[in-house]
N, C-alpha and C positions, 0 to 999 in steps of 0.2 A: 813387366806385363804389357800386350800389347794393346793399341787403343780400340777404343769400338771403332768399330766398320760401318761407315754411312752408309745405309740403308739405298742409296740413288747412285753407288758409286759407280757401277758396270751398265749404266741406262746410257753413257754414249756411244759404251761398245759396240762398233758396226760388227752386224752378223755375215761371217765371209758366206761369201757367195751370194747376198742381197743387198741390197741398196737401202734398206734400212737398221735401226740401233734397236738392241736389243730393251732399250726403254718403250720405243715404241712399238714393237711386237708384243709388249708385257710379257718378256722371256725370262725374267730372271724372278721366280717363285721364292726366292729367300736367302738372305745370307747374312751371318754371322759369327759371332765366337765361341765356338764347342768346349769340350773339355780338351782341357792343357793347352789352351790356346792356340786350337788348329780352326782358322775359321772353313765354313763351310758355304759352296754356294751350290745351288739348285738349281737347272737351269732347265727350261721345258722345251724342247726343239718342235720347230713346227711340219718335219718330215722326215720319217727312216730314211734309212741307211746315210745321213746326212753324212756327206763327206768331207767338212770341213772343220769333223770334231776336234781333233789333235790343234789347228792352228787358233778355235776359240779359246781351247783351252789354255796356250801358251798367254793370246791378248787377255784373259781374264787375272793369270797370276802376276804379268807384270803390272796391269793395273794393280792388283792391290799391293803389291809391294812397292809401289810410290805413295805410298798414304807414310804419314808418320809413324813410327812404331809398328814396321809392317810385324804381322804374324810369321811364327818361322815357317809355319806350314798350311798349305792350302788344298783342301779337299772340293774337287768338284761332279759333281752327279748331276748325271741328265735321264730324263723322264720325255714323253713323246705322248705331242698332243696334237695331230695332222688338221692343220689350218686347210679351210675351202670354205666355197662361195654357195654349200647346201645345194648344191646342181640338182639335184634331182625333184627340187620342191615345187617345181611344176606339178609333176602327177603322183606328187603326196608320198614321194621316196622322203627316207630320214638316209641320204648318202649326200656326204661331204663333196666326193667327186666321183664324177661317173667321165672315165676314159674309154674312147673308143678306137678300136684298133680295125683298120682298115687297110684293104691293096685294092689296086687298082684290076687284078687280074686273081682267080684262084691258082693253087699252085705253090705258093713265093711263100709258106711257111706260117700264115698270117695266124691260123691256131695257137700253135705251136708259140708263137710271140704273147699273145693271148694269155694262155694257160700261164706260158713261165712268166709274167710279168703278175699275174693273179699271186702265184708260190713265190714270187722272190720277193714281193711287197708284204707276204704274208710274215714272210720269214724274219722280214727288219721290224716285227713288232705291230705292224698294221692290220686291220679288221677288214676282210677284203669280199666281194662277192664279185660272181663269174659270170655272165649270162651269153647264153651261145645262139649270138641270131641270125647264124647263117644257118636258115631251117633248109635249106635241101641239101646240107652236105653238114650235119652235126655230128665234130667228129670229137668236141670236148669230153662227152662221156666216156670214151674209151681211151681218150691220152690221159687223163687222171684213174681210170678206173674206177669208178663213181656209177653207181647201181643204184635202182629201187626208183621210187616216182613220188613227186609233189606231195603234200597232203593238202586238201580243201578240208580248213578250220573256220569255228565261227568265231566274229570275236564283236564286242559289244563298244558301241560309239558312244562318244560322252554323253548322248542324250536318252541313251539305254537304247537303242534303236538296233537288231544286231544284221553284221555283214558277213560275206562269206572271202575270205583270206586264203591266197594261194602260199604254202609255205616253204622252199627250195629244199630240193635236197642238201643237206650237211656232208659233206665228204672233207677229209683231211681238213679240218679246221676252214673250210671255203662254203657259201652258201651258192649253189649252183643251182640254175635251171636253162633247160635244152627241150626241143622237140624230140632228142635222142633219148630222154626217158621214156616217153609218151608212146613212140613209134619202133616196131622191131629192126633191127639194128639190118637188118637184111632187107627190109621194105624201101620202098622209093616214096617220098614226099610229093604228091601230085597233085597240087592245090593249087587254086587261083588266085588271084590279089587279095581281095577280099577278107578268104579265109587265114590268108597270113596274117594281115594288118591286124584281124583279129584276136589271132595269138598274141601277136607282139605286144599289144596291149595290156594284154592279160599279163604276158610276163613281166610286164616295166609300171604297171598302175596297181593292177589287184595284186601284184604278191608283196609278202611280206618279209622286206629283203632284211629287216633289223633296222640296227644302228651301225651304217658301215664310213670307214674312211675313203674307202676307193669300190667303186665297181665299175670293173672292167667288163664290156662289151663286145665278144668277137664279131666284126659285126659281117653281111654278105659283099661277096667277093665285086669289084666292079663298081658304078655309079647310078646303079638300078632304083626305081620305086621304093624299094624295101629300106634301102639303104638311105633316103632321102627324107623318108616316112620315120626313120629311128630318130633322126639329126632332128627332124623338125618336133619330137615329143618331148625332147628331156634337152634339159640345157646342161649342153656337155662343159665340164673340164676343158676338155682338148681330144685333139685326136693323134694318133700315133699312125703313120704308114709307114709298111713294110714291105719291101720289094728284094729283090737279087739284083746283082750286080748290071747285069746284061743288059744291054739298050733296050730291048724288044720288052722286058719289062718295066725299065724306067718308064715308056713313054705310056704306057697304065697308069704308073704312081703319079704321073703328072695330072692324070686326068683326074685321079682321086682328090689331088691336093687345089687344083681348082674346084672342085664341087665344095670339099667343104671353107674355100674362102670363101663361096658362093653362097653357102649358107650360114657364112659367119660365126664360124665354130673356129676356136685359135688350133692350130696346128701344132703338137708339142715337136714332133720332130720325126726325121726317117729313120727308119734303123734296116741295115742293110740282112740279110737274111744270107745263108749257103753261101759264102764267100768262101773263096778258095780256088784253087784251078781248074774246076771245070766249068765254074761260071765267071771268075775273075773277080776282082778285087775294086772297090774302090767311085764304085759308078754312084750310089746311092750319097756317099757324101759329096761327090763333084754336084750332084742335082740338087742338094740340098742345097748347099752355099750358092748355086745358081738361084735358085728359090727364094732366098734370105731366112732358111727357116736354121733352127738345128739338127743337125747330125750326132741321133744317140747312141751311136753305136754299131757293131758289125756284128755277127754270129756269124763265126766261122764254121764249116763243113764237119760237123762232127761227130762219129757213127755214133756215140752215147747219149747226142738227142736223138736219134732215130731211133736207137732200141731202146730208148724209155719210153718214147709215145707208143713203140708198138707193142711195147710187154704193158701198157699200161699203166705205167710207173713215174710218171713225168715228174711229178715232184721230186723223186729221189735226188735228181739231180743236184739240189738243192742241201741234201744233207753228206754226198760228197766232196771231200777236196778234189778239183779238178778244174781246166781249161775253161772249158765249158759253163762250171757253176759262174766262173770271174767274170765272162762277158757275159751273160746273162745278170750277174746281180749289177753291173756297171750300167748296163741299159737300163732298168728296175732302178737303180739311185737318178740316172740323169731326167725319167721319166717324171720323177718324183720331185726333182729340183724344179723341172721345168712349169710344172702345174702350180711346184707354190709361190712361183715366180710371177704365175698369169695370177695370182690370188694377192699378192703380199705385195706386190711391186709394179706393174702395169696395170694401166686401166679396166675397168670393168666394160667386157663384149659387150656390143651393141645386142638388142632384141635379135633374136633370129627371124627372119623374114620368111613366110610359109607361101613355097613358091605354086602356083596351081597348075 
């Protein structure tokens, strides 16, 4: 028979891909010896689609087959509990991480990153909300197909005092809100600062986005007020920029990715958008590593993301095998690695500074 299993055995286990042990992430929820003596370990990972499961798995069994009397067999199960720094606890969000996805220019796909990074984080097991604050071009309601409008609910504060709660639409398992419910899909947005700033508000303080692990922010196009006005509300995750290949657009993403050093939001990475040959290949990560930031990836030219946002259907992508699905859920895991990496392993962001 084999022996008990020290309960601290697998706490020096480094977690691949982080620079810390899975004793100090308090990642290893249980282990011991089941029936017929197959022990069993439990391990709670702190981000889907974690890609480094297969090689934990391998450093988990040879450790314990160096113990004396190892077990002949080893069972291991993982469970998923997305570590973050509560970002949104500024304006009384319950969101783990709030990512926001910017370009330096419209055009360069930057919804479209938006949306599938909402569905493919959703897909690895995560609790995701969507919020689309590019108000004069909201085009998130009709790349998901996502209909109907907000409900204003009351709900009553611990001192019985009651409030009035903005509550997003629910579409495919995503908690969404957009000016594109609010406003007919054929109308033009023709507001002044003011009335924006004031939405925006509404949509990032009063609403009642749940308990979420990531919300994703499409946010407006460029380095404009709006855009300066999101960064300085909500303490972000990080930010994601997406651009095409082509010079004329890198030199946007450059402008994007100084604004938010400027406002001292960490940078998760570029991802390059419509690669392929008619915009070329390869620009987005040369600027990245110019940068010092990372490069998460390419989406290459693919008419199956363009007839899913225009049938409306963007997520399907997701539930086919396909090109497509693989660089999109690859961008979706390194996004993911990257933010638990600004949480779990690098230091905590300076305050952001509200620039006047």
């Amino acid at each position: 028979m084999s022996a008990q299993i020290p309960s601290d055995l697998l706490n020096s286990l480094p977690l691949p891909g982080f620079e810390r042990t899975l004793g100090e992430l308090n990642l290893v929820k249980d282990i011991s010896l089941g029936d017929r003596g197959v022990c069993e370990v439990k391990i709670e990972l702190p981000v889907p689609g974690y890609p480094h499961q297969e090689k934990l798995g391998q450093l988990i069994r040879e450790k314990i087959a160096s113990v004396d009397e190892p077990p002949a067999e080893v069972s291991v199960t993982y469970s998923l509990n997305v570590k973050g720094a509560e970002s949104g606890a500024t304006v009384g969000l319950r969101v783990k991480n709030v990512i926001a996805v910017g370009s330096g220019k419209g055009g360069v796909g930057k919804s479209t990153v938006a949306a599938s990074l909402a569905y493919g984080l959703k897909s690895m097991g995560a609790t995701v909300g969507l919020l689309d604050a590019d108000v004069y071009g909201p085009s998130i309601p009709h790349m998901l197909g996502a209909t109907g409008k907000p409900e204003v609910r009351e709900h009553l504060n611990p001192d019985g005092s009651v409030i009035q709660r903005i509550h997003p639409v629910q579409h495919d398992g995503l908690a969404v809100m957009s000016i594109g419910f609010l406003v007919a899909e054929d109308n033009a947005v023709i507001w002044r600062g003011p009335m924006l700033h004031k939405l925006l508000t509404q949509f990032i303080s009063e609403t009642e986005w749940g308990e979420l692990d990531y919300l994703i922010v499409d946010m407006p196009p460029g380095t404009g007020d709006v855009a300066l006005t999101l960064s300085q509300m909500m303490s972000l995750a990080g930010a994601v920029v997406v651009c095409t290949p082509q010079k004329i657009a890198l030199l946007d993403a450059v402008k994007a990715i100084a604004m938010y050093r400027q406002v001292k939001i960490p940078i998760l990475g570029m991802v390059e958008n419509m690669t392929g040959d008619l915009f070329g290949r390869g620009g987005a990560k040369q600027t990245a590593s110019e940068k010092s930031i990372p490069f998460l990836g390419e989406i290459r030219s693919d008419p199956a993301i363009r007839i899913r946002g225009d049938e409306s259907s963007l997520g399907q992508i997701f539930e086919e095998e396909s090109a497509a699905r693989n660089n999109l859920e690859e961008i979706c895991t390194n996004v993911a690695m990257e933010i638990a990496r600004q949480y779990l392993v690098k230091p905590q962001a300076p305050t952001l500074e509200i620039l006047q």
